[in-house]
N, C-alpha and C positions, 0 to 999 in steps of 0.2 A: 597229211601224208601226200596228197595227188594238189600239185601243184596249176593255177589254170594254164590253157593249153594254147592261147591265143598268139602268145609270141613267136609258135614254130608253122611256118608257111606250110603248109601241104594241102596237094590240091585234092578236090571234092572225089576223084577217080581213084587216088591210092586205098587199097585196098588190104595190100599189108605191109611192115613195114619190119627190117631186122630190128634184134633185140636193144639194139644202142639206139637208131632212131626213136624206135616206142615209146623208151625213156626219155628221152629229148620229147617228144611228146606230149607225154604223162607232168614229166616233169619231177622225176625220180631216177635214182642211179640203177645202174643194171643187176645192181645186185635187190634192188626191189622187183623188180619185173621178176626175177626168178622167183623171191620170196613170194609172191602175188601166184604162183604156177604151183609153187609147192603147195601152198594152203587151200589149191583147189579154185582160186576168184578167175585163173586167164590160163589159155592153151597156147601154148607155143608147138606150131608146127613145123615138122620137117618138110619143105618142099624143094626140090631140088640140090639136095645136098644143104640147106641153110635152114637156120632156125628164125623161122616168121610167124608175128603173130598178126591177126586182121583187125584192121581198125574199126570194125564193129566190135569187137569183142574187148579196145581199150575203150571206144565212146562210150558201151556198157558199165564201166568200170566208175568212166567221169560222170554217168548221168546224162550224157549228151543222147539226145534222141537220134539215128542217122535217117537219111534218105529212104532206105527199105523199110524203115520202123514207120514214117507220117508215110509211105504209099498205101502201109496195110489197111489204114484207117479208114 
């Protein structure tokens, strides 16, 4: 279902990303990312008028460990 993620560039600082990048991302259409939200796996937040979700919460998704995850260690 989650395609690898290696093909789309983004850098180490983005932090969230709209609902279409995410999926570009992930590497699934946008009607996963919603179906992903409804089932409870990923939050999509409101932040200034836009619907973002943070890329911790998709590398969660992929199993990628982030930056804040190997600081805690």
């Amino acid at each position: 279902m989650l395609a690898d993620n290696a093909n789309l560039e983004i850098g180490e600082d983005v932090r969230g990303m709209t609902i279409a990048r995410a999926a570009r991302y992930v590497g699934v259409s946008e009607d996963t990312i919603y179906r992903l939200r409804d089932r409870g796996k990923l939050t999509i937040r409101k932040i200034m008028g836009r619907n973002i979700i943070l890329r911790d919460d998709l590398d969660r998704i992929l199993g990628v460990s982030s930056a804040n995850d190997q600081a805690e260690v």
